[in-house]
N, C-alpha and C positions, 0 to 999 in steps of 0.2 A: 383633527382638522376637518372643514367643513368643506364639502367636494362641490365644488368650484366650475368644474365641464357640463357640456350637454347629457342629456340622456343618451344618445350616442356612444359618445363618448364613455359613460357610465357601462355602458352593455359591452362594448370592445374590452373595457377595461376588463370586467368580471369573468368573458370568455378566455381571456388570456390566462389571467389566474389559474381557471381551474384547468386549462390546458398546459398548463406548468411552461407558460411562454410569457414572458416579463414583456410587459406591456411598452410600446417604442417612448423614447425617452422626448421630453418636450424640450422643442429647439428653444435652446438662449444660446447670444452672442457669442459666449464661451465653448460651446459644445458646436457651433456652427464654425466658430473658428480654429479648435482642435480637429474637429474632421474634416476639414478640407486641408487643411496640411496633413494628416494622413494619406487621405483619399490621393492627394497629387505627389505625393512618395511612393504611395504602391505603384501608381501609373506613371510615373518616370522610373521604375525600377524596371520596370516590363509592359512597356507602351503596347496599346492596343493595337496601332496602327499609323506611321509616319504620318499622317495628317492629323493625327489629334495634335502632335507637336507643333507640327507646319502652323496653325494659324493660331495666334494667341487666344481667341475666346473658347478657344474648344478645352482650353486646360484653364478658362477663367471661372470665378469663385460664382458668377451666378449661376455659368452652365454645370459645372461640376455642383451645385449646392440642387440642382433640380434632380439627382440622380440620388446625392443623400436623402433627401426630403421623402423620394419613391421608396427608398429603401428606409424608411424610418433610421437615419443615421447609423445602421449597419456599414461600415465601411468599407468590408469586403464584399459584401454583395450587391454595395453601388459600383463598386471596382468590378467586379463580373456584369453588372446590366452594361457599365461601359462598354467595357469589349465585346458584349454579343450587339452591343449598341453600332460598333464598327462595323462589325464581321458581316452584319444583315445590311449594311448600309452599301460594302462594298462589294455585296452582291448583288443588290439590286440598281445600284447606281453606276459599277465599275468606275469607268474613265472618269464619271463627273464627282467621283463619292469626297471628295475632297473638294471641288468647288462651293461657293453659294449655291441655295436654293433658285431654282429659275421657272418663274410660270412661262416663259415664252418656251424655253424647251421642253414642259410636260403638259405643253398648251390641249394637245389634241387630247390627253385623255381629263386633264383640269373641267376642259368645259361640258364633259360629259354631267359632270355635277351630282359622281355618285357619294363625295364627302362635302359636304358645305357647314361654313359657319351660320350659324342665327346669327343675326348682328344688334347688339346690343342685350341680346338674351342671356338671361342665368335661372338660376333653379333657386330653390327656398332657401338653400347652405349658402347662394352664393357664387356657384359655381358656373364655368362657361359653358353654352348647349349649342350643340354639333348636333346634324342633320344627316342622315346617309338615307340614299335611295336605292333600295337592293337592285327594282327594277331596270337600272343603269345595264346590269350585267350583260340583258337581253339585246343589248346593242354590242356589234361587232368591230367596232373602229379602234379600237385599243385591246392588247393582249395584258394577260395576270399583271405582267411584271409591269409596264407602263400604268395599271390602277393603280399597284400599289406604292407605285414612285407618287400618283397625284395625290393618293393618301396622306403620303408621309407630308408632302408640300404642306395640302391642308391645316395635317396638329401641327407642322413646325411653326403655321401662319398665328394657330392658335396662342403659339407660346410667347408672340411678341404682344399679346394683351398684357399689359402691366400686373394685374393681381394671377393671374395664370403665370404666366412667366414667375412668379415667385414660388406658387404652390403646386403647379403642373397637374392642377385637378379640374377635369371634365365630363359633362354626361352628354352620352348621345341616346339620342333618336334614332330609330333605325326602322324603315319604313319599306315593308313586303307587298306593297301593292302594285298589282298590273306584273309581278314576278312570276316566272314557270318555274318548275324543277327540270327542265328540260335544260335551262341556263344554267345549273349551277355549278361553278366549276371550285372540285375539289385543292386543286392547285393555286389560284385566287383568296379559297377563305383560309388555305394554309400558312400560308404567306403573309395575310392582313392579319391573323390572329396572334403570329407568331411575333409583331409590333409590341404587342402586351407584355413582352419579359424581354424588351429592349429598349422602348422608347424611356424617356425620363421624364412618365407621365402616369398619374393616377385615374383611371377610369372607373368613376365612383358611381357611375348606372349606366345600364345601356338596356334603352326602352323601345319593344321590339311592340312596332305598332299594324294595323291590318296586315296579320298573318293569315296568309293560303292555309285550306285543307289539308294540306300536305306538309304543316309546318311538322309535326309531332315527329314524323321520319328524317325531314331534315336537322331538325336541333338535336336529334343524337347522334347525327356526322360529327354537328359544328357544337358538341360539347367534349369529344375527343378530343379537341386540340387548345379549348381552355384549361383556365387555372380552375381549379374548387372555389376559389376568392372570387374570380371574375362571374362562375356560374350563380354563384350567391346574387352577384349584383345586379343580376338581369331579371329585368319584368315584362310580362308579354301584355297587351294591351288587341284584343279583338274586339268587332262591331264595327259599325258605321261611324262618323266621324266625331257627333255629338258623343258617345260612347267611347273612343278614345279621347278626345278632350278631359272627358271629365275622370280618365282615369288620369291622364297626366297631370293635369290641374292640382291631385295631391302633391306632384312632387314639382312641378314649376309654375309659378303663377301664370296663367290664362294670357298676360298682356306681351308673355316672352315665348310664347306657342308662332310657331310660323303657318300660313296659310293653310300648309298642307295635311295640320292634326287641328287644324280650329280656330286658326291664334290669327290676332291681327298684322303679324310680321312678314314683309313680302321679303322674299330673299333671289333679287336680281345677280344669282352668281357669276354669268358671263362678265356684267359690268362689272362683278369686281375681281374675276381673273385679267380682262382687260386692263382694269387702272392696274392692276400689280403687275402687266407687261409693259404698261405704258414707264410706270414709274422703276425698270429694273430689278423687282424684286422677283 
């Protein structure tokens, strides 16, 4: 038969191979709807957490199918991302870890705006682009754990985009300017990183743009606590601005670049933590 996928697609395929690891199975109807009646049998046999049960969409077929999808339809190990899905949730959330999502309660660290959407941005695959500003950290008005609740707000905000919400695949931007190492707290990038093997979400680049001096020392902290997979995915982008532009430019078209690496896209985040307070969410 004649092979049908990207060149991508083609290279994963052939790495798998020879790494005697059978390449993840292509979702049909059928195998979407065998593994989630799996997937919600393990998890009613040994719940993660009374609030997955508490509210019906936490054991419904979209949210549970975003955890399959992470895991290549592996269905014990979307059953495990579950539960570390909880366990990090009710730690960083406690009392609220079971409530919605609330921008009025994560307001003060939200408008710090060290995670933002691009809004209406995607990359060449497609996919949605996320914005983070390291240099946030440098300011004192929110501690680890209140960033990394506004974090989580953020991708959760991510995942009510209709074609994300389906495939929970995103790349970020991630931008070191005006950053010290004086700010960097080990406890913050533990925490944030530690999202990557619980969130029910594919992070398919993360584009590390005007790096400090001093990046070479820090990314051997903050590759301690990735995956090998996640380290693959990351591209460092130095120079002045023209010069990052035109390295991202291969991987997201120019018109879905925000202000702040080239691009025509202005990203008023207060106004839109604001309308997500105004409107409840």
């Amino acid at each position: 038969a004649r092979w049908t996928g990207s060149l991508e697609e083609m290279t994963s395929y052939i790495r798998s191979y020879f790494a005697g690891v059978p390449p993840p199975e292509e979702e049909t109807p059928e195998l979407l709807s065998k593994s989630l009646k799996a997937l919600r049998d393990e998890l009613t046999a040994t719940p993660a957490h009374a609030h997955c049960l508490a509210d019906p969409k936490y054991m419904g077929d979209a949210f549970l199918a975003l955890f399959l999808r992470t895991e290549d339809f592996k269905v014990s190990a979307a059953a495990a991302r579950y539960r570390r899905y909880w366990e990090f949730r009710l730690r960083i959330f406690e009392d609220a870890a079971g409530l919605p999502f609330s921008a009025a309660r994560e307001r003060t660290a939200l408008d710090l705006g060290y995670m933002k959407l691009v809004p209406g941005a995607r990359d060449k695959q497609g996919r949605q682009v996320l914005m983070i500003n390291v240099a946030v950290l440098n300011k004192k008005t929110a501690g680890a754990v209140e960033m990394v609740r506004a974090m989580w707000y953020v991708l959760h905000a991510a995942l009510e985009d209709p074609e994300t919400g389906i495939s929970g695949r995103v790349v970020v931007i991630t931008s070191a300017k005006g950053f010290t190492l004086g700010e960097f707290s080990p406890e913050f990038d533990r925490m944030g990183l530690k999202g990557e093997k619980c969130l029910p979400m594919k992070f398919d680049g993360v584009y590390m743009v005007f790096v400090p001096s001093f990046f070479k020392s820090l990314w051997a902290v903050c590759k301690t606590f990735m995956s090998a997979e996640m380290n693959k995915k990351c591209k460092v982008y130095a120079g002045d601005v023209e010069t990052v532009k035109e390295g991202l430019s291969k991987l997201i078209d120019p018109q879905s670049l925000s202000e702040e690496v080239g691009g025509p896209i202005k990203i008023d985040h207060k106004a839109w933590v604001q309308a997500r307070v105004d409107a409840g969410l």
